[in-house]
N, C-alpha and C positions, 0 to 999 in steps of 0.2 A: 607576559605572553599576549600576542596578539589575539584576535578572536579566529583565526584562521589556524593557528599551533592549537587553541582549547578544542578547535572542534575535531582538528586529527587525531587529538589524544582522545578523545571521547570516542571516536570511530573505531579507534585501536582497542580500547578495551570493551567497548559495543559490541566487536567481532569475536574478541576473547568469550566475553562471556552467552554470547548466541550458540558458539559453536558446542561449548558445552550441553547447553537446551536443545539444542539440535540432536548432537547424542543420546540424550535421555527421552527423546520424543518418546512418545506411544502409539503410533499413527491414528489416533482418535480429536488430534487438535483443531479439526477443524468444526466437530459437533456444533459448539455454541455459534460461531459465524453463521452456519446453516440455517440455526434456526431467527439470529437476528434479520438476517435477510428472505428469508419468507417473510417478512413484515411489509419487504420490498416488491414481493411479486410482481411481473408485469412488465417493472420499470428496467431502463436500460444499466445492466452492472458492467465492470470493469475491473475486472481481476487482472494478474499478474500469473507468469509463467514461473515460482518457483526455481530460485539458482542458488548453489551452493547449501549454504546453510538455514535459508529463508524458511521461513514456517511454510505451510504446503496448504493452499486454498483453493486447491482445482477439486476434490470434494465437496465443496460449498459451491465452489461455480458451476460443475457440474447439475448439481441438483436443484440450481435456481432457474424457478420458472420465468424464463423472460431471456431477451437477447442479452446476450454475454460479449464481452470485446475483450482485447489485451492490448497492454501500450505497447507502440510503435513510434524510438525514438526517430525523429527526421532529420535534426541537425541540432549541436551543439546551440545552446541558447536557446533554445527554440519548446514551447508547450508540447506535452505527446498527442499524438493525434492513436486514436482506437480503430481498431482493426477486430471484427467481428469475429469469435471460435467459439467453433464444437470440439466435443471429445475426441470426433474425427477428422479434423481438420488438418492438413496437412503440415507441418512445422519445419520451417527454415530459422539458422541463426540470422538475429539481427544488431544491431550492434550492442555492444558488449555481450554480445552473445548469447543475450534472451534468445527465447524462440521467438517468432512471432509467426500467423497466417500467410502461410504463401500466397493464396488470395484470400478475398471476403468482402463486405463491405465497412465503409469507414462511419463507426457509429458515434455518438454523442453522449456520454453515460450521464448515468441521474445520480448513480452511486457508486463510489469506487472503493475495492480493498486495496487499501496502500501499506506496501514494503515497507522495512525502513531497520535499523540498527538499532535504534534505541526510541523512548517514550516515557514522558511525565505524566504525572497526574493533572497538568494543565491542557495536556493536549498537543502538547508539542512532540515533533518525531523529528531524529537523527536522522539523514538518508546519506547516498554516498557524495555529496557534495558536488551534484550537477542542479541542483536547483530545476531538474524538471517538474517536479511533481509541484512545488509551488507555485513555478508560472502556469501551471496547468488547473490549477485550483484555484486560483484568482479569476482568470479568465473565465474558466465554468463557474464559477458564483455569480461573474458583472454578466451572466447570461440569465441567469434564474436558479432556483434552489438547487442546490445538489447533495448530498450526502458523501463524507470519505470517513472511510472507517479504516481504523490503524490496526493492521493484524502482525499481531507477533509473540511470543512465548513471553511466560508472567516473570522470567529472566532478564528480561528486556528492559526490564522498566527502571531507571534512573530519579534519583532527587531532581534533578533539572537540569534541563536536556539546554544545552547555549544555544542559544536564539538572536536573527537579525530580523530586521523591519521586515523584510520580506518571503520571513516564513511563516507560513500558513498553519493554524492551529488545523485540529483533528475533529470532527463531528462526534466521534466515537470510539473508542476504545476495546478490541476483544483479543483476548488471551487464552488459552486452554484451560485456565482459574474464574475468569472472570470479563462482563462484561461492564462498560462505565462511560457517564458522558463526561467529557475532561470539565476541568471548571474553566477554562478560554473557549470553550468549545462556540463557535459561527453561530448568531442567533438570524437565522433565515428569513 
């Protein structure tokens, strides 16, 4: 199998068994996020807008003291650029049908809660196979420290997750179980 057949099949049961974890939520999964990022105060975060089955981290963003952004894909291949929200902020689809800010301004994160399908113990995470969030992470590191923290249900988590040169390990790891620095985990 090539490395492009293991990662669809990885994706395919990543989605299997999310969707499950997603069922059995308790709407209480975002506690431990909360409180790892009050460590964060201040600095600029970067949450995500929850789709489908994705763990739910607008509770955490919500209640983080500091400017809050959400990715805004631009183009194909291309890093996301962040777009600044409030709880009130007005929500248009944008592609693949995130929400993102009708308006705002375009911010810089210091920390990001990152999506994704699956995750190891080394740090590495599954996502859908656009490669945004790697180029996105690379670039915010060759700028100065940043923090991405991999949020997703403790179903999530895989022996090991298939890996190319250019994905990006995880700073941190949180689960509605538990939180953890991966052992690949970016020494800043």
């Amino acid at each position: 199998m090539s490395l492009t057949e293991i990662k669809a099949a990885a994706r395919a049961d990543a989605f299997i068994r999310r969707k499950v974890a997603y069922a059995n939520r308790t709407g209480d999964e975002a506690a431990k996020l909360a409180a790892v990022l009050a460590d964060h105060r201040g600095k600029v975060l970067a949450g995500y807008m929850p789709m489908r089955t994705e763990i739910d981290c607008l509770p955490a963003m919500a209640a983080h003291q500091g400017s809050v952004a959400v990715p805004v894909i631009m183009a194909a291949g291309q890093p996301l650029q962040f777009r600044q929200w409030t709880a009130k902020a007005r929500m248009v689809p944008g592609a693949f049908g995130a929400l993102i800010p009708e308006t705002g301004d375009w911010l810089v994160p210091e920390v990001l809660i990152v999506p994704l399908l699956a995750f190891d113990r080394r740090g590495y995470r599954l996502g859908y196979g656009g490669g945004f969030y790697d180029r996105t992470l690379e670039g915010l590191r060759a700028r100065g420290p940043v923090t991405a923290i991999g949020f997703a249900f403790a179903a999530q988590e895989v022996e090991t997750v298939p890996i190319e040169p250019t994905d990006q390990p995880l700073d941190m790891i949180v689960t509605e179980a538990e939180v953890f620095t991966p052992t690949c985990a970016p020494t800043g």
